[in-house]
C-alpha positions in Angstrom: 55.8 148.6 9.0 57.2 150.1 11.7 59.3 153.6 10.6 62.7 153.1 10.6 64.8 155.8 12.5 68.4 157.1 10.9 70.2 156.2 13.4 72.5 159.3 13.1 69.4 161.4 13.9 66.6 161.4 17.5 64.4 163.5 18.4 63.9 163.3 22.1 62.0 165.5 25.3 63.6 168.6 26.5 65.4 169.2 29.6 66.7 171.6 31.4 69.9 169.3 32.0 73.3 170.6 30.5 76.0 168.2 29.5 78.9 170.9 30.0 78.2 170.0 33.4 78.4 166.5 33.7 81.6 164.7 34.4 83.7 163.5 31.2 81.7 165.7 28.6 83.4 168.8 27.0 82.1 171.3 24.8 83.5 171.2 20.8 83.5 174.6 19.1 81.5 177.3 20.5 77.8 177.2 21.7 75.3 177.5 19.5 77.3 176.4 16.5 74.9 173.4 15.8 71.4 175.2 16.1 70.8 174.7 12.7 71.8 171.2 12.1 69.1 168.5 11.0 72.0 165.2 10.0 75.4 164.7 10.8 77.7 161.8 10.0 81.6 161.3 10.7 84.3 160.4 8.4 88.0 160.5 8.3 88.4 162.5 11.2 85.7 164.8 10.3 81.9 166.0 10.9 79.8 166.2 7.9 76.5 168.1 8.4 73.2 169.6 6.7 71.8 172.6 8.1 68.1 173.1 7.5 68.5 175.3 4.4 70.6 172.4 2.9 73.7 173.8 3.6 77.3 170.8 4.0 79.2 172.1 6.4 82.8 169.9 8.1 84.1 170.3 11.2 87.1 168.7 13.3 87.3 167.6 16.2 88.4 171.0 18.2 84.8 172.2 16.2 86.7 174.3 13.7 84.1 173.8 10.7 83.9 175.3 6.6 81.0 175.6 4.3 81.7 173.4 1.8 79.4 174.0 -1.6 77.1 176.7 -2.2 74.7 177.2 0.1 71.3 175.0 0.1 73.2 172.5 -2.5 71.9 169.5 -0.1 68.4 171.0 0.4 67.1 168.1 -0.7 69.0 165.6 0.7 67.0 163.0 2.4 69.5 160.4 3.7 72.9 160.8 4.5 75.7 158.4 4.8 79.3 158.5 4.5 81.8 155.9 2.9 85.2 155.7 0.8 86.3 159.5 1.5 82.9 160.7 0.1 79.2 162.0 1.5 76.6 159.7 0.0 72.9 161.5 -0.2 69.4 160.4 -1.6 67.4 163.2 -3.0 64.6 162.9 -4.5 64.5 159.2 -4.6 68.1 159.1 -6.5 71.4 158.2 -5.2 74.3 160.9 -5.6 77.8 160.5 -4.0 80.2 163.8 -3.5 83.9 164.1 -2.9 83.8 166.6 0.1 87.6 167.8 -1.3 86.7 169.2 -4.5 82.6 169.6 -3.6 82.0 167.3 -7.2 79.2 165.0 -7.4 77.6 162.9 -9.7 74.3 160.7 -10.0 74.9 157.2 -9.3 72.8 154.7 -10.6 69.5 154.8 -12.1 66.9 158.1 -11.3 64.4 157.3 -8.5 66.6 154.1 -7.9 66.0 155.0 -3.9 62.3 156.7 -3.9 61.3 153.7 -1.5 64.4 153.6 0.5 63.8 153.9 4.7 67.6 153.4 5.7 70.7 153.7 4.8 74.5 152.1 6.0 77.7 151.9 5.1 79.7 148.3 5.1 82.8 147.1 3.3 82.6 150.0 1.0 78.8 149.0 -0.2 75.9 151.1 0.9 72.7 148.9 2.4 69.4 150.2 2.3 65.8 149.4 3.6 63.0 150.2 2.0 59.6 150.5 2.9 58.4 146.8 2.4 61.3 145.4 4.7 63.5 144.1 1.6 67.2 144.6 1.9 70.0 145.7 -0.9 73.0 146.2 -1.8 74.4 148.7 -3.7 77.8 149.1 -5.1 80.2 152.6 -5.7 78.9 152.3 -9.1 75.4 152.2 -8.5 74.6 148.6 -9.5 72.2 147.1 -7.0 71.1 143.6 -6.0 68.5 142.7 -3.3 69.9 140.4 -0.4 67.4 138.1 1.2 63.9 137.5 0.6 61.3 139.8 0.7 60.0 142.1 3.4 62.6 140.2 5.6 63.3 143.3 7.5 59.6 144.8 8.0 59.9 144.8 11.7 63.3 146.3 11.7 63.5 150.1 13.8 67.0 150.7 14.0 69.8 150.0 11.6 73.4 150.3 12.2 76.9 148.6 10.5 79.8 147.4 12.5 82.1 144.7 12.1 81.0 143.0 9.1 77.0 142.9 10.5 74.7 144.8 9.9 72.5 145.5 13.4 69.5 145.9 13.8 66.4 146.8 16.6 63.1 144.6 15.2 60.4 144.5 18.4 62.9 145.8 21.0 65.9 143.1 20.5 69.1 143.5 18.9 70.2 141.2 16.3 73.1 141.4 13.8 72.7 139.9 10.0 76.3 138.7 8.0 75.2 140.0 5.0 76.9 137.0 2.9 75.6 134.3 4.4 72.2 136.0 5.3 72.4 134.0 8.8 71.1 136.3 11.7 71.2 136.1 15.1 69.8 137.5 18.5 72.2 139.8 20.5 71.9 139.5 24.3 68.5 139.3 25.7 64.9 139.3 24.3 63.5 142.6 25.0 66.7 144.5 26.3 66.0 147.0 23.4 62.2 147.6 23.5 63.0 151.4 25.1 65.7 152.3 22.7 65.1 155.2 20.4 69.0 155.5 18.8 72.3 153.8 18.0 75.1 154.5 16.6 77.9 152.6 16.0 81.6 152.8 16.2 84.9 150.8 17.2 83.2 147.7 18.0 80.7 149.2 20.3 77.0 150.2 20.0 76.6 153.9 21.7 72.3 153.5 22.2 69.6 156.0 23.8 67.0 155.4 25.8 63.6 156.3 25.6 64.7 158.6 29.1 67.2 159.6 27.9 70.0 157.3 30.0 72.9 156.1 27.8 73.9 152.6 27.2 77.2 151.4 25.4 77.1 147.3 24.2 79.8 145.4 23.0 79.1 142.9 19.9 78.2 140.2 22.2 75.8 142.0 23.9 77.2 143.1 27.2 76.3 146.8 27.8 76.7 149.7 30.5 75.2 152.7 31.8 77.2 155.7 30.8 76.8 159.4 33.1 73.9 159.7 34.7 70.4 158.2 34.1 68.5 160.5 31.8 71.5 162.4 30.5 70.6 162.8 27.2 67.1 163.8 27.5 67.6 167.3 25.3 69.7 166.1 22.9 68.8 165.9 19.0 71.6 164.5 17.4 74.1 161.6 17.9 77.4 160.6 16.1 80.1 158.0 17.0 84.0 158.7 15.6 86.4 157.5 16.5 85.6 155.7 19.8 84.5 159.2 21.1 80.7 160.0 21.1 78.9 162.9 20.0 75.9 165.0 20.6 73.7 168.1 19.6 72.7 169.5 23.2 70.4 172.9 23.0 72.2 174.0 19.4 75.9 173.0 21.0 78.3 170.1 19.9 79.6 167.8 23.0 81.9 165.3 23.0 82.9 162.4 25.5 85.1 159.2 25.3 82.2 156.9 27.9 
């Protein structure tokens, strides 16, 4: 199968482009804050991020940020997602969950649970994972589990996001959105409009989505999309992250923010 991309997380080309000069982006925090930085989710108001050594850090949004943990405590964090107030991690193919208050966690669920797991989303306070084969589950705060749909039902998926009781996904360059209770799917917008995308995130009924250029797009649940800044803006940037209907990005080591 195709491998799925964490949608918090794209690689794309260099440029020499810098988005503290494009119209409607500001820099968060100070420059070179973020150099480190390998996954980032939002919750509550908040960044949470893993630096290569495995180190949590949270930031707000003036990019004021604290360690939180010992250092190298997530080194072996694989996936991250956030949900209920708390980070949710696989390490190691097991599932942990950690209350960013107190730094606490706890195992959930069975060990190696989550060795074949791809992707990862939050939804209605249940996590929903891919694994390698396509299949879909569910798992709840207490680590139970249950598999949704049939088998390998999701092998062509490439993106995976949640938003407004769907779960979205890229499968050979369209966008389609699944209700997870009735397992009914359907195409969103046209056949093909998503064949050059290489990231979404999602956030306040809206799809944030990069382009294999670099160019930004931003699609509303029915489809309809638009070109935010410039064509190609984004071509340095390695990480994305919606909160809060504002969008943000990893540029050359700095954090940037804009509204679109």
């Amino acid at each position: 199968m195709k491998k799925i991309v964490v949608s918090t997380l794209v690689m794309l080309a260099c440029s020499v482009f810098h988005l503290a000069t494009a119209q409607r982006w500001q820099q968060i925090g100070k420059t070179g804050d973020w150099a480190n930085t390998v996954a980032v989710v939002a919750q509550n108001g908040s960044l949470y991020s893993i630096e290569k050594d495995g180190t949590l850090f949270q930031t707000d949004k003036k990019g004021n940020y604290q360690q939180l943990g010992k250092k190298g405590d997530f080194e072996n964090a694989e996936i991250l997602v956030a949900m209920g107030g708390e980070i949710w991690t696989v390490e190691a193919g097991s599932l942990y969950r950690t209350n960013p208050t107190t730094v606490a966690w706890q195992q959930v669920g069975k060990t190696g649970d989550w060795k074949n797991t791809e992707a990862m989303v939050s939804l209605n306070n249940k996590l929903y994972s891919i694994e390698t084969d396509g299949t879909l589950y569910e798992t709840s705060k207490n680590g139970t589990w249950q598999q949704i749909g049939g088998d390998g039902e999701f092998t062509d998926a490439t993106m995976l996001e949640a938003m407004g009781d769907y779960l979205w996904t890229v499968e050979g360059g369209t966008l389609y959105k699944t209700n997870v209770r009735a397992m009914r799917w359907e195409q969103v917008g046209k056949k093909g409009d998503w064949e050059s995308t290489v990231a979404m995130v999602a956030d306040k009924g809206f799809l944030w989505s990069v382009e294999k250029d670099g160019t930004l797009f931003k699609t509303n649940m029915n489809g309809d999309y638009e070109q935010v800044g410039e064509r190609g803006l984004l071509k340095d940037v390695s990480l994305i992250v919606a909160m809060d209907g504002m969008l943000y990005v990893v540029e050359d080591g700095t954090l940037y923010a804009t509204k679109g």
